[in-house]
C-alpha positions as CSV (number, residue, x, y, z in Angstrom):
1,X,41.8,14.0,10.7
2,X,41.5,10.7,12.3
3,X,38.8,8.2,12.3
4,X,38.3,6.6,15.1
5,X,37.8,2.5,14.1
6,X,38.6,-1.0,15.4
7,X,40.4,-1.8,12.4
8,X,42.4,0.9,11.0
9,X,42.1,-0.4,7.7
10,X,38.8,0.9,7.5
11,X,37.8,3.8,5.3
12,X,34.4,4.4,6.6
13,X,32.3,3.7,9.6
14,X,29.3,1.7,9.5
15,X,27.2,4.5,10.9
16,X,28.0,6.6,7.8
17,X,26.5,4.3,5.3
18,X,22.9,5.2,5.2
19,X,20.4,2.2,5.6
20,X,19.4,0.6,2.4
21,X,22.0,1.5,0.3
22,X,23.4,-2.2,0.2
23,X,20.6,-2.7,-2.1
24,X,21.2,0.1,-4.4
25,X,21.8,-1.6,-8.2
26,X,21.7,0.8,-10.5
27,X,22.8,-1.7,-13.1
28,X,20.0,-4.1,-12.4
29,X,17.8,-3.3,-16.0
30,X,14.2,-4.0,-14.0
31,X,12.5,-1.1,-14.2
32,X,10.5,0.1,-11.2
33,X,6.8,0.2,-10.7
34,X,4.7,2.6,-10.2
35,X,3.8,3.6,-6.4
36,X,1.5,5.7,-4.2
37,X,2.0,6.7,-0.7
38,X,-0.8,7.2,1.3
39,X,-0.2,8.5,5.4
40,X,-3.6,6.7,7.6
41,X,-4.6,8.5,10.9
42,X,-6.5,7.0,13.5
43,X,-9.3,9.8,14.8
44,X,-12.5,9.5,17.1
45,X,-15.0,11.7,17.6
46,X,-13.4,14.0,20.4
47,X,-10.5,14.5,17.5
48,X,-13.1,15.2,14.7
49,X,-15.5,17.2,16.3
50,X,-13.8,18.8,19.3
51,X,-10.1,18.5,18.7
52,X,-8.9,17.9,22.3
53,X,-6.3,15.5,21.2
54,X,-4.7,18.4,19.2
55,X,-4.1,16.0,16.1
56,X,-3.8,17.8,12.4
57,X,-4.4,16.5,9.0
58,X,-0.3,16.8,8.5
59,X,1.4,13.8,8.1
60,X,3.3,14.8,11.8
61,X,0.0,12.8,13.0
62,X,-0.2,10.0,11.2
63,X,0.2,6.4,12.6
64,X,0.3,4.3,9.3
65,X,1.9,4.9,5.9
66,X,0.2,3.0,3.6
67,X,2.0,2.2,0.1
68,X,0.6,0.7,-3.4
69,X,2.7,-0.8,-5.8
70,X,1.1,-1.5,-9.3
71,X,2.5,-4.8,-10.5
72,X,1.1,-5.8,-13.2
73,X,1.3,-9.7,-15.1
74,X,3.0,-10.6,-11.5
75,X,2.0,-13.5,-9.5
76,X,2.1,-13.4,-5.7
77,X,4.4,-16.1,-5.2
78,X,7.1,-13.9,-7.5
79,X,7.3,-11.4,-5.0
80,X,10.4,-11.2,-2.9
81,X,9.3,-7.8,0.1
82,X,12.6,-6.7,2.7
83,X,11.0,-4.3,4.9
84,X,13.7,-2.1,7.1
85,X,13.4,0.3,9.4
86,X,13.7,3.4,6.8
87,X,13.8,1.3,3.6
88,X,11.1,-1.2,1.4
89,X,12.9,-3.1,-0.9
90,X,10.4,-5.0,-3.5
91,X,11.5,-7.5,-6.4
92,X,9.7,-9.3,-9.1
93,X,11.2,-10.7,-12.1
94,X,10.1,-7.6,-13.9
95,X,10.5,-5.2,-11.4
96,X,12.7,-3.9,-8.9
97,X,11.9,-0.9,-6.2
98,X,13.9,0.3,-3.5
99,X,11.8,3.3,-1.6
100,X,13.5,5.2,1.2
101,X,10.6,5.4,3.7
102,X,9.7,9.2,4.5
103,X,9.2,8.2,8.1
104,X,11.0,5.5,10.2
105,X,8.5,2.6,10.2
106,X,8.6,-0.6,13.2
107,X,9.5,-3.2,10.4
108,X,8.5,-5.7,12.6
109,X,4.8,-4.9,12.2
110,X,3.1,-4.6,9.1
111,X,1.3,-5.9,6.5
112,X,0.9,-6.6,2.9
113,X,-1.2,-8.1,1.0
114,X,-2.1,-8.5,-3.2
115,X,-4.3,-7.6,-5.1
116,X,-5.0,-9.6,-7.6
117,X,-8.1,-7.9,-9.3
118,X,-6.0,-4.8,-9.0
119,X,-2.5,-6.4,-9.4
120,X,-1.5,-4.4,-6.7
121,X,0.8,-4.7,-3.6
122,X,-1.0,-3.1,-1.0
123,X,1.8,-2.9,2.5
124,X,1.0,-1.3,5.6
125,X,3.3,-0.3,7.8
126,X,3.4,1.5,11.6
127,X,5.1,4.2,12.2
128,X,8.0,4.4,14.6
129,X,8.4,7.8,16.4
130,X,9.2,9.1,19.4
131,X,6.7,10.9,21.2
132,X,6.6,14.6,21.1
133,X,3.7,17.4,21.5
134,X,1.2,16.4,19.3
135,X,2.1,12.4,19.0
């Protein structure tokens, strides 16, 4: 079995490392927050009352995922948000949470904002697909 690398000193190739995983601590003692992941669809009428664009309530036909993160006695300047294209990496002094994103997302565009009411991290972000049958 050889591994075909530039420097054969290597025990792995880069593309064998999953994304993310260079932020995996699992001695860091923060604990993680609570989270919910909500998947947003855009629909019009000819999608809600005649379904000629052939969308589904299944999360194959959603264009946003849309995640909370409860973070409570947390200011917004103490949060630190890496957004990748299949990871969200979030850090607070209290709290750490690395999420491997369900779908890959366009980490380019998205949005976040805080709740302060709430204390909650509201981020939105686009999901990157390729088109197929029903997208």
């Amino acid at each position: 079995f050889r591994v075909k690398s530039e420097n054969k000193k290597t025990i792995w190739n880069t593309e064998e490392v999953p994304e993310g995983s260079e932020f995996d601590d699992t001695w860091d003692p923060r604990e993680k927050p609570e989270y919910e992941i909500f998947f947003k669809q855009h629909v019009g009428t000819e999608d809600v009352f005649f379904g000629m664009t052939g969308k589904d309530p299944s999360t194959a036909c959603c264009e946003d995922i849309v995640i909370k993160i409860k973070l409570p006695e947390t200011k917004y300047s103490d949060i630190m948000l890496d957004i990748q294209d299949k990871v969200l990496d979030l850090r607070t002094p209290k709290k750490k949470l690395l999420l491997h994103l369900p779908y890959p997302v366009n980490s380019k565009e998205g949005r976040a904002r805080f709740l302060s009411d709430e204390e909650t991290l509201e981020v939105t972000l686009r999901v990157s697909r390729k088109f197929d049958f029903i997208n």
